[in-house]
Structure formats: C-alpha cells, structure tokens
Wavefront OBJ file of the C-alpha trace (Angstrom):
o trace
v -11.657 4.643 -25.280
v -8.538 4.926 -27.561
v -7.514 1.672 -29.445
v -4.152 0.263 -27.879
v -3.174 2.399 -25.525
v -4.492 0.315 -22.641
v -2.983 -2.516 -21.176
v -4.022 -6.311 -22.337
v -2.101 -8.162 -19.646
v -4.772 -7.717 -16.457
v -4.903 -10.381 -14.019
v -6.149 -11.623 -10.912
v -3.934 -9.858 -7.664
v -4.398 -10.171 -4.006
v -3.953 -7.148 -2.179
v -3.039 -6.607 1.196
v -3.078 -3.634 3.856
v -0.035 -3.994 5.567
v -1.533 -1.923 8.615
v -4.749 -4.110 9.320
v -3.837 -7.357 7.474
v -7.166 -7.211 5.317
v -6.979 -8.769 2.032
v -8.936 -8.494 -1.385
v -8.905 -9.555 -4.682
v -8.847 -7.495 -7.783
v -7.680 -7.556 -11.515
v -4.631 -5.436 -11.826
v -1.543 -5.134 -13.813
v 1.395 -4.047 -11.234
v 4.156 -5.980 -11.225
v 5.355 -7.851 -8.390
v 7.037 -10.895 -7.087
v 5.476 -11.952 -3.999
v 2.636 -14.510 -3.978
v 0.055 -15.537 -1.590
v -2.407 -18.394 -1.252
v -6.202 -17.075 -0.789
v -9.202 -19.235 -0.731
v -7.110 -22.116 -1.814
v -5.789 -20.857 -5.164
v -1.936 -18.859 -5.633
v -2.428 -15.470 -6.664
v 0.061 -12.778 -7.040
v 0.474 -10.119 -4.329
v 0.742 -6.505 -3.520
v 1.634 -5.168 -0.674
v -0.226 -1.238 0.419
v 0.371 0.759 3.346
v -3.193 1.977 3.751
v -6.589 1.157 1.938
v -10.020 2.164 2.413
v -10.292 -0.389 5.877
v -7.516 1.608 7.541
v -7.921 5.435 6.532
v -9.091 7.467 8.514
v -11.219 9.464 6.093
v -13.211 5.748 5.755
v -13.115 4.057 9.072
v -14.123 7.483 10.978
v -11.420 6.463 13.168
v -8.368 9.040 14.039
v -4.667 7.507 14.275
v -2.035 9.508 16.793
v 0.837 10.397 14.349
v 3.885 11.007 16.672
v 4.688 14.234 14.205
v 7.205 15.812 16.532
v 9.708 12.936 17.016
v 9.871 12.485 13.296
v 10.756 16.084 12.925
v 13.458 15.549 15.921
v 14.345 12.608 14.194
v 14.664 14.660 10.375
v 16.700 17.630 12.496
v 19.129 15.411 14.196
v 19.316 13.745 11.063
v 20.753 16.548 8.873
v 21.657 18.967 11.978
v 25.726 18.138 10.439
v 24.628 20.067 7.011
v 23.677 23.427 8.954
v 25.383 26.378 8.465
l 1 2 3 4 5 6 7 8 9 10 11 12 13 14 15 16 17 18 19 20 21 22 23 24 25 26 27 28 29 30 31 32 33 34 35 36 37 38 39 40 41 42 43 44 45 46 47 48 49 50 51 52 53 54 55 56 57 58 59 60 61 62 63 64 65 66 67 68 69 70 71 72 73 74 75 76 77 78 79 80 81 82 83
C-alpha cells in the first residue's frame, strides 16, 4: 500500500439495515451524526437501505417490487413537461 493516502481516523460504527432492523458493528470512517447504544456502549451510526441479511442475491428470498406504479407515478409526475 501507498504511504498516506489512506485514512488514519477509523473507528468503531454500528450499522443498521433499515429494511430488517439487523445491526452490526464494524470499523469505518463515514461520517454521520446519529448514535446508537449496542451492547451497552454508544457507538456512532449508519443508516443502509439493504445489506447482505436483506438482498435477495443473499437471503435466496425474492421481494415483489411494485415496478409499474412507480412508473405511473414517474409519468404522472412529469406528464406537464410533454410535448
């Protein structure tokens, strides 16, 4: 590895999947300003969408995306800028 291009400033971070609630713990250096409590300590915490517990690829598990009423939803949305 190249000498100081990394970052020095890694720390302990909770993170959390938004989608299944599962929590874990990790060194990182993302900024944030949230905080949690897990297993009885204050750690700083970032918030994901998805992780490896809730996507699909991992759990084996399909989720229904309701595609179509998102694309109604982008058409209605911008159906005033049509020519």
């Amino acid at each position: 590895m190249k000498n100081g291009i990394h970052p020095e400033n890694y720390r302990l971070v909770v993170f959390k999947d938004m989608s299944n609630d599962e929590v874990f713990l990790c060194k990182s250096t993302a900024e944030t300003k949230d905080s949690i409590e897990y297993e009885g300590q204050e750690y700083p915490l970032i918030k994901m969408e998805i992780s490896s517990t809730s996507h699909p690829f991992y759990t084996g598990k399909t989720k229904l995306v309701d595609t179509a009423g998102r694309v109604d939803k982008f058409m209605n949305k911008y159906k005033k800028f049509a020519k």
